[in-house]
Structures are given as C-alpha cells and as structure tokens.
VOBA-1610 file (N, C-alpha, C; in pm, whole numbers, padded with zeros to 5 digits, always signed):
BEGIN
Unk+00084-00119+00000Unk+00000+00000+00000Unk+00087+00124+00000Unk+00006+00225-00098Unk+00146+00315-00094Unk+00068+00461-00030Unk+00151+00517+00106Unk+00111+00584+00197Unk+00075+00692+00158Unk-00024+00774+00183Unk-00054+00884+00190Unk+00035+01007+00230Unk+00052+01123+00211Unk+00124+01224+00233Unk+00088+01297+00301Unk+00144+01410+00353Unk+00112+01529+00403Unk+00009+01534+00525Unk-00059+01647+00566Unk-00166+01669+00675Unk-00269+01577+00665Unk-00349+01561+00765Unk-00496+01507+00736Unk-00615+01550+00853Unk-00685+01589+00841Unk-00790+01641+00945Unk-00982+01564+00920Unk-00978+01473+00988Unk-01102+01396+00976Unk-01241+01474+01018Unk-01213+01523+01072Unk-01297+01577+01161Unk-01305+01759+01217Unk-01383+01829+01154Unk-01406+01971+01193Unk-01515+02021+01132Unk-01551+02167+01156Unk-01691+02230+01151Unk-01670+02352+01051Unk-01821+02429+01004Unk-01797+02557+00956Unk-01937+02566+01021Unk-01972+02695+00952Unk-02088+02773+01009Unk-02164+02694+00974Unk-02223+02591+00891Unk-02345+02527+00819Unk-02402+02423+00953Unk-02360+02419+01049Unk-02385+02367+01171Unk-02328+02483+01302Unk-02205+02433+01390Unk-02167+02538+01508Unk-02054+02574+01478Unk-01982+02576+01373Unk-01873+02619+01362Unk-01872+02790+01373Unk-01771+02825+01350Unk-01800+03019+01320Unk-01812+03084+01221Unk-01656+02973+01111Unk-01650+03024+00992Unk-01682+02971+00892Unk-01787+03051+00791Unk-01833+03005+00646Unk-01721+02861+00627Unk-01805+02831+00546Unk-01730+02666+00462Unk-01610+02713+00387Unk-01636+02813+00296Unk-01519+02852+00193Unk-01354+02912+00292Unk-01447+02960+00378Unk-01329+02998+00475Unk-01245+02931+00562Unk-01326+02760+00594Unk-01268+02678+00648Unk-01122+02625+00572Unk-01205+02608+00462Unk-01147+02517+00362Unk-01009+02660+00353Unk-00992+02751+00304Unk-00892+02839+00302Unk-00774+02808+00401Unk-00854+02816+00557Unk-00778+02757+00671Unk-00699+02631+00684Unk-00753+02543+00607Unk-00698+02442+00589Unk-00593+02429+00523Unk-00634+02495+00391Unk-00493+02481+00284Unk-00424+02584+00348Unk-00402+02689+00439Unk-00318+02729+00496Unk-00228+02690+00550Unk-00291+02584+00633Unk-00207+02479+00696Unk-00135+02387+00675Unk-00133+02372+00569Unk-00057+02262+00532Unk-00138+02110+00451Unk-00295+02149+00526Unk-00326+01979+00519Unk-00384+01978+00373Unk-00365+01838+00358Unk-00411+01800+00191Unk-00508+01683+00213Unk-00563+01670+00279Unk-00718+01571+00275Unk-00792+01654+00397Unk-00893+01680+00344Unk-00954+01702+00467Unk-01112+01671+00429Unk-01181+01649+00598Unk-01346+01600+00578Unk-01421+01729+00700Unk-01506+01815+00642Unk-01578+01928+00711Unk-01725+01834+00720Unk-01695+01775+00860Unk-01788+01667+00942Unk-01924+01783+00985Unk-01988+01848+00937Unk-02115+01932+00971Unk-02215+01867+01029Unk-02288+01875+01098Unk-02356+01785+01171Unk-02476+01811+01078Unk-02554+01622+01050Unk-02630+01621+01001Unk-02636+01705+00885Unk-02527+01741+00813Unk-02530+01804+00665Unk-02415+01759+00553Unk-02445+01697+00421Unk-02356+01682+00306Unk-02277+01810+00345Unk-02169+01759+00255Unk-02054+01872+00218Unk-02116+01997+00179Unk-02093+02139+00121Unk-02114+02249+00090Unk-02026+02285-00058Unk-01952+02169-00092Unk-01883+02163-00260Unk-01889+02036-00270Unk-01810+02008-00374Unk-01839+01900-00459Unk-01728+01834-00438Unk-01726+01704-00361Unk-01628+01608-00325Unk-01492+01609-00425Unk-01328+01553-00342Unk-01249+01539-00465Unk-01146+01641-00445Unk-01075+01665-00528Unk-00969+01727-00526Unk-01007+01888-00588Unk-00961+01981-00439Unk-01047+02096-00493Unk-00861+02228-00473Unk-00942+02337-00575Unk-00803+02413-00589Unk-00839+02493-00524Unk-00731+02543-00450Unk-00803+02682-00331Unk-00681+02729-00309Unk-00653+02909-00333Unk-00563+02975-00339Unk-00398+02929-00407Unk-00427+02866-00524Unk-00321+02776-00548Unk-00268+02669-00516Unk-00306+02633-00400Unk-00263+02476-00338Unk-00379+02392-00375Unk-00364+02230-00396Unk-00494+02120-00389Unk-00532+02121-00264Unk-00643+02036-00244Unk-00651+01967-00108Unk-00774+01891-00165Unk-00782+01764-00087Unk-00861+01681-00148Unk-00980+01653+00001Unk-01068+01685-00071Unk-01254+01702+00012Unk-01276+01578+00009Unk-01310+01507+00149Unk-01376+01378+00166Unk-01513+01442+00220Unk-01601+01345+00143Unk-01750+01359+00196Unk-01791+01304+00259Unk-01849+01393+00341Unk-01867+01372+00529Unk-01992+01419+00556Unk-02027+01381+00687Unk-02109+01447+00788Unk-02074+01374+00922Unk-02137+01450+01050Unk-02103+01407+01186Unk-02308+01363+01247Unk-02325+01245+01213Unk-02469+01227+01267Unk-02475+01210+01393Unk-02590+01212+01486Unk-02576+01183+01595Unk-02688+01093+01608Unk-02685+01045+01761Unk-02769+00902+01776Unk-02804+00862+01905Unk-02897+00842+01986Unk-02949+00797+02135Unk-02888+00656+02127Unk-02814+00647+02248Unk-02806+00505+02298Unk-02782+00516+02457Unk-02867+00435+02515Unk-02890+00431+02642Unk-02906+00573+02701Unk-02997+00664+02665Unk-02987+00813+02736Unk-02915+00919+02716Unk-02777+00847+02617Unk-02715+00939+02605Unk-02685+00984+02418Unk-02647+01105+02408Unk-02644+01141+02304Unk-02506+01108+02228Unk-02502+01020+02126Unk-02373+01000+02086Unk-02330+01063+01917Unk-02217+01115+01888Unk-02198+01100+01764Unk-02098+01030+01629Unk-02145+01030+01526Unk-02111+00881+01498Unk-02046+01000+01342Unk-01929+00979+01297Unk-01867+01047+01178Unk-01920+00949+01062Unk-01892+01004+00948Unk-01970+00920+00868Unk-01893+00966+00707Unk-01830+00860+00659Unk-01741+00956+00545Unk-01785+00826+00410Unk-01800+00937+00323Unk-01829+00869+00203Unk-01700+00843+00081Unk-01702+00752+00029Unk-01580+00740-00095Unk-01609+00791-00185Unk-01741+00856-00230Unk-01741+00973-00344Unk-01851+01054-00329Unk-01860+01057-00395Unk-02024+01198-00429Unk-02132+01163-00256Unk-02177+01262-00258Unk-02309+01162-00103Unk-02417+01114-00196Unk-02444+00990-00136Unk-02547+00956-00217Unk-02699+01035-00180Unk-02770+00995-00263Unk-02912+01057-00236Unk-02998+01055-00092Unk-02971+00882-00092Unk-03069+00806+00046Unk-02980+00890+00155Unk-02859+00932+00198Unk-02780+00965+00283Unk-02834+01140+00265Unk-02825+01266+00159Unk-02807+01326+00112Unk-02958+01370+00246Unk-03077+01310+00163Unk-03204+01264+00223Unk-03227+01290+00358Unk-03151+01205+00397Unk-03171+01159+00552Unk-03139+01312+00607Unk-02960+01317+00594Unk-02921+01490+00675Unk-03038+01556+00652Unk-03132+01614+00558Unk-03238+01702+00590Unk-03297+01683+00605Unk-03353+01571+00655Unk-03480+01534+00757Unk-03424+01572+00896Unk-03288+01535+00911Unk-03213+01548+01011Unk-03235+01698+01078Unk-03206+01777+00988Unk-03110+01957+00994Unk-03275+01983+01048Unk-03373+01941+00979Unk-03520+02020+00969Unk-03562+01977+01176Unk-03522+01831+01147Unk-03534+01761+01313Unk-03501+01834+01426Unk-03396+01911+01381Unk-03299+01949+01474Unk-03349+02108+01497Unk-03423+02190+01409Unk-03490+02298+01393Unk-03589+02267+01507Unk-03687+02168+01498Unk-03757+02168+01590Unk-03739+02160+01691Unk-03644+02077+01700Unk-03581+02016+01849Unk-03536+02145+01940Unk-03475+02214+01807Unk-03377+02374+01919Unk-03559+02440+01952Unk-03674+02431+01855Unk-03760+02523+01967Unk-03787+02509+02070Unk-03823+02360+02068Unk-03875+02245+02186Unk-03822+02289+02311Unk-03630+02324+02285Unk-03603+02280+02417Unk-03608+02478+02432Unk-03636+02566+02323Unk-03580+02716+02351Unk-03706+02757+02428Unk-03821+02728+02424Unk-03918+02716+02501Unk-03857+02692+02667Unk-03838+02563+02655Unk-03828+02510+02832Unk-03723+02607+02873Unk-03635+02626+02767Unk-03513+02694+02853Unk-03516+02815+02927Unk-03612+02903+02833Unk-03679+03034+02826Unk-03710+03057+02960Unk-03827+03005+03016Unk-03845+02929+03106Unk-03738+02928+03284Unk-03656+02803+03224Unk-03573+02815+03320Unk-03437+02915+03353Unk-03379+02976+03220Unk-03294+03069+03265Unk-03341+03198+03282Unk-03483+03230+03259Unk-03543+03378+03281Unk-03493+03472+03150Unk-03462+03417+03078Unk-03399+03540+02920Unk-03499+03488+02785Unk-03496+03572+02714Unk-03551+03550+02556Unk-03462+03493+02490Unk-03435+03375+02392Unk-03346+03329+02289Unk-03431+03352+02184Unk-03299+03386+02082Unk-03358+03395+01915Unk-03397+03198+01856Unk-03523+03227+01772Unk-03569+03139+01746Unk-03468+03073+01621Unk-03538+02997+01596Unk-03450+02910+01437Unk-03487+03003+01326Unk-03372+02986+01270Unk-03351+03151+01106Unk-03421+03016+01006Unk-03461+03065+00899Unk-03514+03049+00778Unk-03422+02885+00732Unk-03290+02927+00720Unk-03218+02787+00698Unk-03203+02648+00759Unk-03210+02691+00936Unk-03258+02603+01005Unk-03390+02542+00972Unk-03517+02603+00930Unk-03611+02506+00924Unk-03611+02446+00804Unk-03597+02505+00707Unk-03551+02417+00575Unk-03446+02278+00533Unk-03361+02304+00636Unk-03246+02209+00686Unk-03139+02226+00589Unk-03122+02349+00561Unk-02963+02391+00499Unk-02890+02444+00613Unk-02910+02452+00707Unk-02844+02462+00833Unk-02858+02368+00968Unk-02762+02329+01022Unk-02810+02240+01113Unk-02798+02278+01260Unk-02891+02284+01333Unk-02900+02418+01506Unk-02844+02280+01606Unk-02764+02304+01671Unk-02727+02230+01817Unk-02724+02290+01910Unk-02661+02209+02035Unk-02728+02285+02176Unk-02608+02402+02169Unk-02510+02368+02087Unk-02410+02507+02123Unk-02465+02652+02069Unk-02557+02646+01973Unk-02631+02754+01968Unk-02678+02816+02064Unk-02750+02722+02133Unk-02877+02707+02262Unk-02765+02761+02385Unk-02659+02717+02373Unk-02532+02749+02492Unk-02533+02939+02475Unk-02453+02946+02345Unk-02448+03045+02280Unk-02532+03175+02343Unk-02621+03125+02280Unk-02767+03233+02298Unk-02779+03237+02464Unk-02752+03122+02565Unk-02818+03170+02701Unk-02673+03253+02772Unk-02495+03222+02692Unk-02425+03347+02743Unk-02429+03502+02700Unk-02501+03510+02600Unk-02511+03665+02504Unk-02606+03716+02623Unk-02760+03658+02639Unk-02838+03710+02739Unk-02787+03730+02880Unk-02651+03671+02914Unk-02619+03690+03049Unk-02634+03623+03118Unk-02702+03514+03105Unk-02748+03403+03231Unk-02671+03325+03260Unk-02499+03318+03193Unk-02397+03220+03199Unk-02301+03304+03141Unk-02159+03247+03218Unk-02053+03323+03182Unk-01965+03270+03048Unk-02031+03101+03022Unk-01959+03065+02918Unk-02010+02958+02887Unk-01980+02875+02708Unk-02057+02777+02737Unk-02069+02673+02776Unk-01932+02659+02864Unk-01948+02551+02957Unk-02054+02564+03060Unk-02060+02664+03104Unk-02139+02707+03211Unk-02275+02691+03172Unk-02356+02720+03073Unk-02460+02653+03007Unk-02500+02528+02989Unk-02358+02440+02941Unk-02436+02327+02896Unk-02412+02241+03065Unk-02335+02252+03134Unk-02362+02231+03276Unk-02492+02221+03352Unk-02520+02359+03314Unk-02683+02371+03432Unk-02777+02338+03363Unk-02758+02368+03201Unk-02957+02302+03150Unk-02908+02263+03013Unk-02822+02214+02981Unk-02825+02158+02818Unk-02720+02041+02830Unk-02732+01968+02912Unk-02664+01815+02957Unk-02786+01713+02941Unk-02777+01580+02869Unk-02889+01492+02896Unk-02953+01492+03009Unk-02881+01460+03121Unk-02951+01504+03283Unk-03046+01616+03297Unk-03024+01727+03264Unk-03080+01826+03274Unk-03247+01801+03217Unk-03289+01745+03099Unk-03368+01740+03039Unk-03487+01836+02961Unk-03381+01967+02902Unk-03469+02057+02910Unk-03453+02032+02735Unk-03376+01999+02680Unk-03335+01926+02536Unk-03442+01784+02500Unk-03523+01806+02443Unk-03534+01674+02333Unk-03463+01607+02286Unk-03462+01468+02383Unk-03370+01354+02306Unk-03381+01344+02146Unk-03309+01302+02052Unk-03285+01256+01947Unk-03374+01151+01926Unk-03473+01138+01848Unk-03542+00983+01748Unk-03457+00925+01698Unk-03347+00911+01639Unk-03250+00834+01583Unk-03184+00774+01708Unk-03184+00662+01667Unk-03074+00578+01774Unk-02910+00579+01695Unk-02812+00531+01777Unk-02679+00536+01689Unk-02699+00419+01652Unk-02758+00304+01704Unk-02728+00182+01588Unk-02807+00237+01432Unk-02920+00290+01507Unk-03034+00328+01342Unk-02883+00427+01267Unk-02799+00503+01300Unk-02718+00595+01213Unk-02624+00518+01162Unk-02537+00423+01234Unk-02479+00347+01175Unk-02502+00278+01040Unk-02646+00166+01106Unk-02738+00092+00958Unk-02718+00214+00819Unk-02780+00356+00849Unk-02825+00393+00761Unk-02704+00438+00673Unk-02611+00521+00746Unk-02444+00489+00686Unk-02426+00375+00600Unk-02386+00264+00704Unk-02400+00137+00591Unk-02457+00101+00471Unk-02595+00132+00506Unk-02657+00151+00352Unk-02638+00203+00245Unk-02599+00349+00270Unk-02537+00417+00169Unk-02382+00405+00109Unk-02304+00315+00174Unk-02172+00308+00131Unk-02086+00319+00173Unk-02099+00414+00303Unk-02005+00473+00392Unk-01926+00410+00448Unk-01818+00466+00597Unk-01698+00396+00661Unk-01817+00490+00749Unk-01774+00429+00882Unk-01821+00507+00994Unk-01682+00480+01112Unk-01668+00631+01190Unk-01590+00649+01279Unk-01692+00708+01387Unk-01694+00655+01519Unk-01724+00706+01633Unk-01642+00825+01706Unk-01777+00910+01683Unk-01651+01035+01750Unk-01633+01118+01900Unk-01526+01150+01910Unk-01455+01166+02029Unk-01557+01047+02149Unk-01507+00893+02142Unk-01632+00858+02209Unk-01533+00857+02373Unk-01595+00874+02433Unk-01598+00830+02560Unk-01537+00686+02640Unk-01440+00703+02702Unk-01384+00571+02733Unk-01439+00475+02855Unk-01528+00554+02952Unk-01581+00448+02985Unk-01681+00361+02915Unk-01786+00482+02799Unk-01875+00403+02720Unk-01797+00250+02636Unk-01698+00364+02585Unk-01594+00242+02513Unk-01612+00072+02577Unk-01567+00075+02693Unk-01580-00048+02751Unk-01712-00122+02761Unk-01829-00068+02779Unk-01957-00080+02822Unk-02000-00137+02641Unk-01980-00002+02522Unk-02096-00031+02465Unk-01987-00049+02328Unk-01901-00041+02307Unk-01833-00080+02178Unk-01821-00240+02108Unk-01866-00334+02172Unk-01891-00479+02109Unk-02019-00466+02082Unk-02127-00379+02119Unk-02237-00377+02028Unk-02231-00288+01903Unk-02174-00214+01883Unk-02169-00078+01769Unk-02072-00183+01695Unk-01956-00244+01729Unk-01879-00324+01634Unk-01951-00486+01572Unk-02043-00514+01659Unk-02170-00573+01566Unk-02246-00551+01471Unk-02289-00388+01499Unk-02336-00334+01399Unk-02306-00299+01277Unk-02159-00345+01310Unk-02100-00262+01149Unk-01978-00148+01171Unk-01980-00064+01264Unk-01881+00028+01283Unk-01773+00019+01240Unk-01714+00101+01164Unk-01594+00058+01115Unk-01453+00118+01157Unk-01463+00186+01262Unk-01353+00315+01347Unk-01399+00367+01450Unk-01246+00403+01576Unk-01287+00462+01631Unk-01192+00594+01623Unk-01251+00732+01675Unk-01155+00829+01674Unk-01031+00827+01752Unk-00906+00839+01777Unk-00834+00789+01846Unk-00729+00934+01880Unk-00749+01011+01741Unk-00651+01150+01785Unk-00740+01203+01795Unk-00717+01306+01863Unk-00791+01454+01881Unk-00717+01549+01909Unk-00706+01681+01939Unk-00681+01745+02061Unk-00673+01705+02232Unk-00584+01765+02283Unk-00589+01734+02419Unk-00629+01623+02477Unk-00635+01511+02402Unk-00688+01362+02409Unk-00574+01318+02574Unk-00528+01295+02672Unk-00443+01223+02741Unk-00396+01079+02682Unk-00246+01069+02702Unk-00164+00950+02553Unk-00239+00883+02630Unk-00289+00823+02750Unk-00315+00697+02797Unk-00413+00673+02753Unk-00497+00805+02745Unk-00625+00740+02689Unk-00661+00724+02524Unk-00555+00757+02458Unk-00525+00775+02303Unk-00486+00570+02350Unk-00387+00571+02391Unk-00339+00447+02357Unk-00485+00323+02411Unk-00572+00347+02540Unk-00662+00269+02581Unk-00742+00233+02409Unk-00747+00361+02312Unk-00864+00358+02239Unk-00805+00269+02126Unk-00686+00324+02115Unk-00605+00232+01957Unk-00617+00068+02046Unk-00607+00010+02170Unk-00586-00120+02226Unk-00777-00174+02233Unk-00841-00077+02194Unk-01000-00130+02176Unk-01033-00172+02053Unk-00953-00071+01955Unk-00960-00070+01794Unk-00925-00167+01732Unk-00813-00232+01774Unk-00724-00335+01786Unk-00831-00473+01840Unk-00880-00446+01927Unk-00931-00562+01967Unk-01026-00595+01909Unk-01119-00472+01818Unk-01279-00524+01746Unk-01230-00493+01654Unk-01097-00526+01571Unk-01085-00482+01433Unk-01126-00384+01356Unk-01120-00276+01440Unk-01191-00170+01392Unk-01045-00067+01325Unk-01082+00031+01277Unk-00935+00123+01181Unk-00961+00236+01264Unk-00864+00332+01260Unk-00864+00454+01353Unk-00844+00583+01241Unk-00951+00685+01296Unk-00943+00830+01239Unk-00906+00931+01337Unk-00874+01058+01325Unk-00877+01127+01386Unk-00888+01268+01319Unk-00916+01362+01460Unk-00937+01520+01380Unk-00935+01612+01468Unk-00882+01746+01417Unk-00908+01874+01519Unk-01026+01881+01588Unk-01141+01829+01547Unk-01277+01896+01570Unk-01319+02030+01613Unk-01280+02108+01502Unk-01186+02251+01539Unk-01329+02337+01493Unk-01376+02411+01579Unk-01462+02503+01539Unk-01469+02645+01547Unk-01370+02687+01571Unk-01295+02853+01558Unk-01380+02940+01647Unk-01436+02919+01743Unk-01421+03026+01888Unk-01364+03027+01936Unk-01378+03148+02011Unk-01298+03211+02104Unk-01279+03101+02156Unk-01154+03122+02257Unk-01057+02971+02344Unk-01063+02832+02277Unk-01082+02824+02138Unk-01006+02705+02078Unk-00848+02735+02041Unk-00736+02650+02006Unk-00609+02695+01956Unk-00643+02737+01781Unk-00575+02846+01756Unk-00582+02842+01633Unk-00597+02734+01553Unk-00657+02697+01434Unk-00664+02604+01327Unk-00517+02535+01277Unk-00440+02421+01286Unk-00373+02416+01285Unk-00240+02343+01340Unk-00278+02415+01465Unk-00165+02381+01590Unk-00206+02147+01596Unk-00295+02143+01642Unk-00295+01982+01627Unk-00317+01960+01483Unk-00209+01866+01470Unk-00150+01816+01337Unk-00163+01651+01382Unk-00189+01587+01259Unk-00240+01468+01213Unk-00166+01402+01096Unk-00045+01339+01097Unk+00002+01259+00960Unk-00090+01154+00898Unk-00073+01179+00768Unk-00188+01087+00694Unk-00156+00942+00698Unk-00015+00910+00762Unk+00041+00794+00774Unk-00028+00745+00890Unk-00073+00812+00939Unk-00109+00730+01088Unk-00287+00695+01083Unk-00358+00757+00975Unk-00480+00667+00923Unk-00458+00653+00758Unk-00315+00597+00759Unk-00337+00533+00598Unk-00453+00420+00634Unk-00432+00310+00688Unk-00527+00217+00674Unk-00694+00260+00637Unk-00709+00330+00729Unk-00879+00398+00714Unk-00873+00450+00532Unk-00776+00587+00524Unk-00802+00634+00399Unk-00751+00502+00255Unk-00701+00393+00295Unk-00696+00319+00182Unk-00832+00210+00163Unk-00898+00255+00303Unk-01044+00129+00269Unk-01152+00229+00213Unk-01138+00351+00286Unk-01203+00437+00183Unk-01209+00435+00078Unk-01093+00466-00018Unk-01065+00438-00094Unk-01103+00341-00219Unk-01036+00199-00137Unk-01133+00080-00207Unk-01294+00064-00179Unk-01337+00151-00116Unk-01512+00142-00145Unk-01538+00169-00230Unk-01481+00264-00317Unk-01558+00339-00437Unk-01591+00256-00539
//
C-alpha cells in the first residue's frame, strides 16, 4: 500500500452547523495549513462543494464527503462520523435534511423550556434552520443563554440546562445503531466520534456488531493513555482509527492548525475508503 502524504484532518466544523467560519473559509484555513485531505464533518449536513480534489488559493486539497450524525443510545447522546468514498449519495443526502429540519424543531422544543428556566428571551431558528440547509445544536442554545447573560460561558450553560440530565433538550429519534445501519446503507466507513472511554468499555462490542468501522483515536488534548486505551480497543474489534481537530474557531479554541495529524497514521482507514468506491 502506498502511503498517503502530508496533513490530514477527519474531523471539523464551519458555520453550516456550530462552527464560526463560512465553509469557503474553512477550507482556506486548511490549505493554509498545510493539510491536503480534509473531511468538514457538519452535523447532520452533506458537504457544501463537490467532493475530490479541490483548488483553493493555489494549493490542492482533497474534500472527503462527510457528515457528523448523531444518535441515542442508552440516554445518552452519541456521535457517529460518517465519510463517504465519493459523491453523497441521495438516500444519505435525504436523511441529513430530515435530520437539519429535526434538529430545527428540536432547538424550539427545548428554547421554550429553557426560556423558562434561565429567565432570558433566545432567538428562534432563522429560515435555513427550518428548511435544513443549516443544522441548530445545543451550542447555539449554549451560545444564545451566554449573550443574554445568564452564563458566563458555554461551559457554564451546557452544565446547568443543556446536559442529557438536565432534560430541558429533546432527546434525538434516531438511535446510533439506526445511524450506523443507515451509513451502511449508503456506502459509507463510519468512525465514532470523540467517544468516551468508559462508554468504550460498556458499549463498543455492540456498535462493532453493527457494522462500525472506526474509532476516533486522535484529537486534541486527548491524554496519551487514553489515546493508547482507544487504539488497544480498535485493535481488539478490528476496527481502523481516524482522527481530527474537531476545530470550530471560537474564542478559546487553539488556532486552526496547531494539532496536526500525519496521513500515515490513518493510511489504513483512507486506503479502505478508498477501495469502497
């Protein structure tokens, strides 16, 4: 197998979900950096160009088609990466905007209760959100309750009322096995993202039943022990490893950049990709 080169970033955001910056601007950031594959994982949304090897300010960089779905299992909210070997297909294409439109409702559902409990007004879902060319999460919902003042940050938000516990959020109808299946169907590789290491132990021989085909293993600020616990799980359910900034450009993230990813260290993943097509 002959290795891949340069940067690689599996995993990050633009504005078309919680990121900050437009798509075109991500992608700029990227080829800034150095990296030459990259996948803009938007939650519950296809890409924003056209998969493949794209030219941007004179450098290539080659667009994997992605999205970051999410999924209920046991109470909790999980999300599951989802990368395609070419174009998105339709049935997949489909699904994200049933998804984005889901998720419109879901942010009123809970902007109601929240209203409610933090004593402030939040702005409702914009025009794109209900159509599902945009996809609303609770970091919006975070967002909106520090602008009003009722929290100093959005940790501090999703702490007191936008944690599953809390229950002021509408669980998800999709389960992660249902996101997985439906991945599968369409063609995809699926990577579990940033999952959780005690879940790891608990619930990863069922998701690797299902089909799963990765787990995330780099990140940011990941601790090596627990980088190495995840590659010794991956290893054990034959599963391939991705990783990514999951970089969404607010305030107190590190610049775009700073965590770096060799493409050598998920050749395996990007060569089964690959052979899907």
């Amino acid at each position: 197998m002959t290795l891949p080169k340069g940067l690689v970033d599996l995993h990050l955001h633009s504005a078309r979900s919680d990121g900050r910056y437009p798509f075109d601007d991500v992608l700029r950031r990227v080829v800034a950096a150095g990296v030459s594959t990259v996948a803009v994982t938007d939650h519950d949304l296809p890409p924003a160009a056209c998969v493949g090897v794209q030219e941007i300010d004179g450098r290539t960089v080659r667009l994997i088609g992605a999205t970051e779905l999410s999924g209920m299992w046991r109470g909790r909210e999980l999300h599951l990466l989802v990368y395609v070997p070419g174009a998105i297909p339709e049935v997949l294409a489909a699904f994200c905007a049933g998804q984005a439109r889901a998720r419109a409702a879901r942010y009123e559902a809970a902007r109601a209760r929240l209203e409610a409990a933090v004593g402030a007004a939040l702005p409702p879902a914009d025009d794109d959100a209900l159509t599902g060319a945009r996809a609303l999460t609770r970091f919006h919902l975070a967002r909106a309750i520090v602008i009003s003042g009722r929290a100093a940050s959005v940790r501090e938000a999703f702490d007191r009322w936008l944690g599953d516990d809390a229950g002021l959020v509408p669980p998800l109808e999709t389960t992660f096995l249902e996101a997985i299946a439906l991945a599968k169907h369409a063609g995809a590789l699926t990577s579990w993202a940033h999952p959780p290491a005690a879940a790891v132990e608990r619930w990863l021989p069922e998701f690797a039943a299902a089909g799963l085909d990765a787990l995330e293993v780099s990140r940011p600020r990941l601790p090596a022990a627990e980088r190495k616990a995840l590659k010794r799980a991956a290893r054990r359910w034959g599963l391939l490893e991705t990783g990514g900034s999951d970089w969404h450009g607010w305030q107190g993230e590190p610049e775009y950049g700073l965590f770096q990813l060799r493409a050598a260290e998920v050749a395996p993943f990007l060569a089964a990709l690959d052979a899907a097509r």
